[in-house]
Every structure is written in C-alpha cells, then in structure tokens.
N, C-alpha and C positions, 0 to 999 in steps of 0.2 A: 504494500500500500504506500509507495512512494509520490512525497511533495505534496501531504494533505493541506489545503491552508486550512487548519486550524487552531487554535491554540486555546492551551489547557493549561489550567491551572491545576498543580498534585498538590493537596492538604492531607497531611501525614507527620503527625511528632516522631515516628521512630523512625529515623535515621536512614538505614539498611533498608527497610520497606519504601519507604518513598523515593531512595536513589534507584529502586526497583522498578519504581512506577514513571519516571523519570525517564530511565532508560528504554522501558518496554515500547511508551510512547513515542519515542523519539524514533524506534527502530520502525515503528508502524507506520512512518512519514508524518506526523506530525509536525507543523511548519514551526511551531513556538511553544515551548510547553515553560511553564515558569514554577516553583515553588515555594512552599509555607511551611511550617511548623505547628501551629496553629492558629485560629480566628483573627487573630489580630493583626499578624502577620501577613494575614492573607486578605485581608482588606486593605493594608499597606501596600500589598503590590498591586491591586488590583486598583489604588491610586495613581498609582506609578508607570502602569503599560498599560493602563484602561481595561473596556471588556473584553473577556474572554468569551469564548465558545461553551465551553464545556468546564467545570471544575469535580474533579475527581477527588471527593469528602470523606475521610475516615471522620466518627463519631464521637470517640473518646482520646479527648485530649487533654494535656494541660492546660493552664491557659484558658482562652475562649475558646470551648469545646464546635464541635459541627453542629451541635443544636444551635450555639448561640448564634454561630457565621450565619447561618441558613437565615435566619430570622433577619438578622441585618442586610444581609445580600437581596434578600426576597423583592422587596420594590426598586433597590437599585439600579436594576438595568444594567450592572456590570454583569451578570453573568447568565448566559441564555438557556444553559442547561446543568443536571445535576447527574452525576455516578456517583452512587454509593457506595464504598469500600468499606465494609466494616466487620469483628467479630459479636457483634451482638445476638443474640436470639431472633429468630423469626419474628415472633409477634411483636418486639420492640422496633425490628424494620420496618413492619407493616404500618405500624403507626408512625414513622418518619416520614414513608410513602405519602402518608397523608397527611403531615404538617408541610413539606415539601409542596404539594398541589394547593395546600391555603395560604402558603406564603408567596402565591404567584410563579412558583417555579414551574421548570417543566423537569419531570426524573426522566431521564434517558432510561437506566435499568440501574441493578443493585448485583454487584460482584462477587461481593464477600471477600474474603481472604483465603489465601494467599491469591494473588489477581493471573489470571491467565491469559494469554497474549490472545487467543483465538476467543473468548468471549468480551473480552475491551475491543477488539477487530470489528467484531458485530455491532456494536454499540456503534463506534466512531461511523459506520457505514448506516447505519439509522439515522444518525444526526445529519449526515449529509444526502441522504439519499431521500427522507421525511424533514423538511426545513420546521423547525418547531416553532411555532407563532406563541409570542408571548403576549402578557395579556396589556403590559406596558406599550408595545409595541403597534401592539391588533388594532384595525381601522374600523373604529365602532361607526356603525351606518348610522349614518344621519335620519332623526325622526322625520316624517313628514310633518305636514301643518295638520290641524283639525281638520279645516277647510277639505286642502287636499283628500283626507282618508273618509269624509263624508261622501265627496263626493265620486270616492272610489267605492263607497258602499251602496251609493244611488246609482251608479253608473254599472253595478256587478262587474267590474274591474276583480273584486276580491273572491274567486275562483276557488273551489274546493279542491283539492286533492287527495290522493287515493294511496296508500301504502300497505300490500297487501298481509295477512296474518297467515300463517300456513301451516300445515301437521308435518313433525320433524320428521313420518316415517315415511309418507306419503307422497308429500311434496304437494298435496291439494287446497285450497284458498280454502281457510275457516270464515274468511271476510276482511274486510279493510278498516283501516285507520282513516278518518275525513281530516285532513290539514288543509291550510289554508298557502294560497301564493295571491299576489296583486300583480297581475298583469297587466302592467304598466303599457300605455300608448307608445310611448316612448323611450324609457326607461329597458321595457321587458319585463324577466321573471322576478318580481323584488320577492324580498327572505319576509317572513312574519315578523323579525327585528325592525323592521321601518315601522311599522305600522299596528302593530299590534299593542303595545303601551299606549299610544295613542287612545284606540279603542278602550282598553279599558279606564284610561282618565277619563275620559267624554263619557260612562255609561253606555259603550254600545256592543258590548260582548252580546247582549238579549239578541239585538237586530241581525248580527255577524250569525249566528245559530241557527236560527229561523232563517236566515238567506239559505246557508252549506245545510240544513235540511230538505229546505225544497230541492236543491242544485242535486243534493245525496239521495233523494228519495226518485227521483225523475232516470237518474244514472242506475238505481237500483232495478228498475221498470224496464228499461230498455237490456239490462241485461240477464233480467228472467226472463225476457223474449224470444232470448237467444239458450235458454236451457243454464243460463248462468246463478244460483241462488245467494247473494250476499249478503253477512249481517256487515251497518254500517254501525262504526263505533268515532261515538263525539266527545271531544274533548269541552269537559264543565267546569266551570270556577265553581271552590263551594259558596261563593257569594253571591249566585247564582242564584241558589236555591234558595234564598232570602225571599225570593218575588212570589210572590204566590199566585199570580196566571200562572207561570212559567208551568207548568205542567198539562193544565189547560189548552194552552196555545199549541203544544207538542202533540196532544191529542187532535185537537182538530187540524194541524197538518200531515198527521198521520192519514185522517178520515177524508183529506182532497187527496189524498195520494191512492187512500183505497189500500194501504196495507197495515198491519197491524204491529203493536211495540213489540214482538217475539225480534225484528228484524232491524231494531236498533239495540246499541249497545251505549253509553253513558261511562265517559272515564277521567273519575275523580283523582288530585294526588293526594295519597296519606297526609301531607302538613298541615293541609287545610281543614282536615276533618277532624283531627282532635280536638275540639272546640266547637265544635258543631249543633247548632240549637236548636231548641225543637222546631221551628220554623222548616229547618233546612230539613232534621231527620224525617217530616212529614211529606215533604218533594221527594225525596228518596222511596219514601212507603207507595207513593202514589206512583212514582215512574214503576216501582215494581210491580203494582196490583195491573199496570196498564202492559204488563206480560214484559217491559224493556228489562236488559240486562244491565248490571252495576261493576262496572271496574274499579278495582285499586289500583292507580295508574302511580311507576315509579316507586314501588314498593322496596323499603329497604333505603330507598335515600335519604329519610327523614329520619326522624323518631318515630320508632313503628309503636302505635298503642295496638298490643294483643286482644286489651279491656274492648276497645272501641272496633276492632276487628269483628269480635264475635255479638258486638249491639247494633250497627249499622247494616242493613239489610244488601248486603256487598255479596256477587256469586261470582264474581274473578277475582284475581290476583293479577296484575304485571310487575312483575320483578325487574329493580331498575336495571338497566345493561350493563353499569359497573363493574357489576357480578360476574357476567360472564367474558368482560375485558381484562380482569384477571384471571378464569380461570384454570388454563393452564402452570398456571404456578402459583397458585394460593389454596391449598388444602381448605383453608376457611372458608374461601368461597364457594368451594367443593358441598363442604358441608351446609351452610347457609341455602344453596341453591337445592339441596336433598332436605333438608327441615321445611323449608317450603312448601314443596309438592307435598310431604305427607302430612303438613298443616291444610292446603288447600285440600287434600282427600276427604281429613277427619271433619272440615268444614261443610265438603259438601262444594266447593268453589274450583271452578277450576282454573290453570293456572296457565299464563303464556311469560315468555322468556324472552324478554327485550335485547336488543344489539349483538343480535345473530350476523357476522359479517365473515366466516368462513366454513369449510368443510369439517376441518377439526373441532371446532367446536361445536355444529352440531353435531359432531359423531358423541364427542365427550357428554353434550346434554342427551341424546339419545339412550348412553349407557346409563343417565344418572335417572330414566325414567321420565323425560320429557315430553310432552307429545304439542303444545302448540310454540309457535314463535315468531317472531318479527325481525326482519333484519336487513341489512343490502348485500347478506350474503344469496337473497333470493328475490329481493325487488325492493329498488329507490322507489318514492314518492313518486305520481304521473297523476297528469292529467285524467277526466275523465276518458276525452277521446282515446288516448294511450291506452286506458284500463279495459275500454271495448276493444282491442285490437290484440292486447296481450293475454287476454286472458282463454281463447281456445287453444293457446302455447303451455298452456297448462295443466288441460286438463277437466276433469267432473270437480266441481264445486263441493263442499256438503252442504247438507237442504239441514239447516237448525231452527225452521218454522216454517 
C-alpha cells in the first residue's frame, strides 16, 4: 500500500508498542504518521501539524487518558476518524464505541492488541475507499420557507414513496414502508430534511398523512389489479394522536378508497410513547378496533419501556438497524436481536428487522430465526410508478387481508 496520503496520529504511552504502531504505518504507505504519549500531548501536536486523518487511540494512559482526548478532540475538527487500540474488555469497548459516535467522531474499527498489519491495512482502505462525513463538516440542507412547503403541499409536489418489507426466506413483499420525497420543479428529488421540520412547526404533519394516504391507498388499488396485495405502513408522531378526528378522518379515507384498516399499518417510535396519554392511548385503541396494525418503529434506540410494551395495544416490533450494523461482531447484539423475537412471540407481535443491507446478514438473521425485514440489501425507496414496475420482479405478494 505504497504513498497513502494520509496521516495518522499513534497515541500510545508505552514506548515499544507505539514505535510498533509507528513503524507498521509507515511501512503501509502512510504519507505522515506523527506521535503522543498521551492526551495532552497529542492535542499538542495536533496544534502543531493541524488535522489529521485518522488517530490510532490506546485507552489507558497516564496522563490525559483516550477517554479524556476523545472528549476534547470530539468537536474539534482536528481529527476525522478514530482506531481503537486497546486491552480493555469487550463491553468497556462497546461502550467507547458509543461515546466515540456522541462525541461527533467517526470509529473506523477497534484493533485490540497486539495490532496486526493486515487488519490496520483494512481499516486504512475503509477510510479511503468510504470518505467519512463528519458531522462538523456535513452540509446541513437548507430548510425551505413555510410558504415554499405549503405550497409544495397544495401543489402535491410532496410525493409518497415506497420501501418495500420482505420475508428473509422467501424473498416475497410482506408490504411497504410510505416515505415521503418533494419533487421539486426545479430542484428534483429533495431528502425529507428540507422540508419536513418545517411541516411539523406549521402543524401540518395531519395534512402530509391524509395527502400519502390517498396517494398510498390509490397505489394500493392499482396494484391489486395487477394480482399485487400490499399492507401500507405510515409513519405517526405520537403527537398525532392528541387530535381526536384523526382516526375518524382515516376511516373515512379508508371508506373512499373502499378498503379496509386490515391493509394499513401505523409506525410509532418507542420515545415518544412512554408518556403517552390517555388521549393518545385511545387513537391507538380505535386504529386497532378499525382492524389497522400498530408498529414499534426503531425499537431499541430509545429507552425501551417493557411496562409500556405490554399496555399499548402494539402487534409489531421494528428493531432499530443498529442492531444489525453490528452484528457481525457484537455477540450482544446477537443476543439483543434473539430476546426480541422471542419477546415478540411470547407477545403475540411480530417482528421485522430494520437495515438489512447485505447477504451475510440476512443469512446471520435467518439462522437467529428471523423471518421479516427491511433493507437496501433488497430495495431502496421508489416511486410509486417504480413500485408498479418492480414488483412482478418479485414475485407473489402475501395477501395479510
């Protein structure tokens, strides 16, 4: 790997192991590699040659240990990525993993010790081969106006989209996720980031719903025409369910469409719902009694209440993707993702498995007992027109009403 331009910072108090770490990189083509001792020191240099690439972090040091660098490096913008080097225990990495990502960092990966030339090789080929956006750096898209997103809401400019859900043995459409894109005149396909905070300062999440239901139910029509049966599943604020039409309204858009709530789905995220009033728990009771189904949408990213699991009348689970972006190499999440399923069995709920993006890991959720899930290891978001086109590439649907 010769004449990488990168440059790395090694933090390392002993001696002999960082002349190690030193060497290895240099021999890998690293363009600059500079060294510390500890935290302090390595803030010092990292005044002195500016940002680095990548800093390669033992944990326990004298001095200002890797906890405390981390912390202070974190918003700095000297340093764009993080290697962990360390002898610590598993679960005290796991959890540096995850002060690492609250500190604004990005982790490349985590070494351990003694460091090996051919797993830092991998790493440094990640870093350049995946450029890591930091959050310092990121070009946060510009809101639009009220104005503007009214009148992308009067104008049905703000277009549903389709992401399909599918059985991991199968490979057959359980139904789809309804998101949203603004299809801009000009502009094109803008992200839910322009527009969507908008929407909910102005009060108009109620209006956006009732649009992507007609848009979702119409799309549902045309593609049981075709032999195609899908459940559509909508994303709900629990602040939502404060309005008391709102259930109402969803019925009598159900009864101009002429289909019944068996073939929507509703998906809440756990944060919201622990606090949840009786106002809201009543929306809930009513979407159920009207045959619709109830997701826990990002399950596991919050504070999970088990209390509030087993009172709210919820018959899915989605477990957030996290889970399964680690896990290949996190036994915990092994386990976490296997407690699940047989929580959602003993409940009676069943369970899909968000941010499915390759073969390995559905084969790994397959053997853990999984049978639905969501991913781009099987289809990005599209259009409705795309969803009619792609879906006799598919396959028989299942008919779940």
């Amino acid at each position: 790997m010769p004449n990488l331009s990168l440059r790395v910072l090694v933090l390392e108090d002993h001696t002999f192991q960082r002349s190690v770490a030193v060497n290895m990189l240099g021999a890998l083509g690293c363009h600059e590699v500079f060294e510390a001792s500890d935290g302090a020191e390595a803030l010092e240099v990292l005044d002195a040659v500016g940002a680095v690439d990548i800093a390669l972090c033992d944990l326990q040091m004298e001095g200002m240990d890797g906890l405390a660098f981390l912390q202070r490096v974190g918003a700095s913008g000297q340093v764009k990525s993080i290697i962990i080097s360390s002898v610590l225990s598993a679960d005290l990495r796991r959890a540096v993993h995850q002060m690492v990502s609250l500190s604004g960092l990005a982790l490349l990966g985590d070494v351990g010790k003694p460091l090996h030339g051919e797993v830092l090789a991998q790493l440094l080929n990640k870093y350049l081969n995946s450029p890591v956006a930091k959050p310092w750096s990121m070009q946060i898209p510009e809101l639009a106006t009220e104005q503007e997103v009214r009148g992308a809401l009067a104008a049905r400019q703000l277009q549903a989209w389709y992401q399909p859900k599918f059985n991991l043995q199968t490979g057959d459409v359980c139904g789809v996720e309804v998101l949203c894109r603004w299809l801009h005149p000009i502009e094109g396909v803008l992200s839910p980031a322009v527009f969507m905070p908008v929407l909910e300062r102005c009060g108009l999440m109620d209006e956006l719903l009732f649009a992507q239901l007609d848009q979702a139910l119409s799309l549902q029509q045309q593609a049981r025409q075709h032999g195609f049966t899908l459940n559509m599943a909508f994303n709900l604020q629990t602040a939502q369910l404060a309005n008391s039409e709102l259930t109402f309204t969803i019925k009598d858009i159900l009864a101009r469409h002429a289909t019944v709530g068996a073939s929507l789905t509703f998906e809440l995220t756990e944060s919201g719902l622990l606090e949840a009033p009786a106002t809201s728990l009543e929306s809930l009771v009513r979407l159920r009694m009207m045959g619709c189904q109830l997701s826990i949408d990002d399950f596991g990213a919050g504070f999970s209440s088990l209390q509030r699991l087993c009172q709210l009348p919820f018959n899915e689970i989605k477990l957030d993707a996290e889970f399964v972006r680690t896990l290949e190499h996190e036994p915990r999440c092994r386990a976490v993702i296997s407690s699940t399923l047989a929580l959602g069995e003993a409940l009676g709920m069943s369970v899909v498995i968000e941010g499915i993006e390759t073969e390995a890991q559905r084969q790994q959720l397959l053997a853990l007992g999984c049978t639905q899930g969501q991913g781009y290891w099987y289809a990005r978001p599209m259009s409705g027109e795309d969803l009619l086109q792609w879906l006799p590439l598919r396959g028989a649907v299942r008919s779940d009403f």
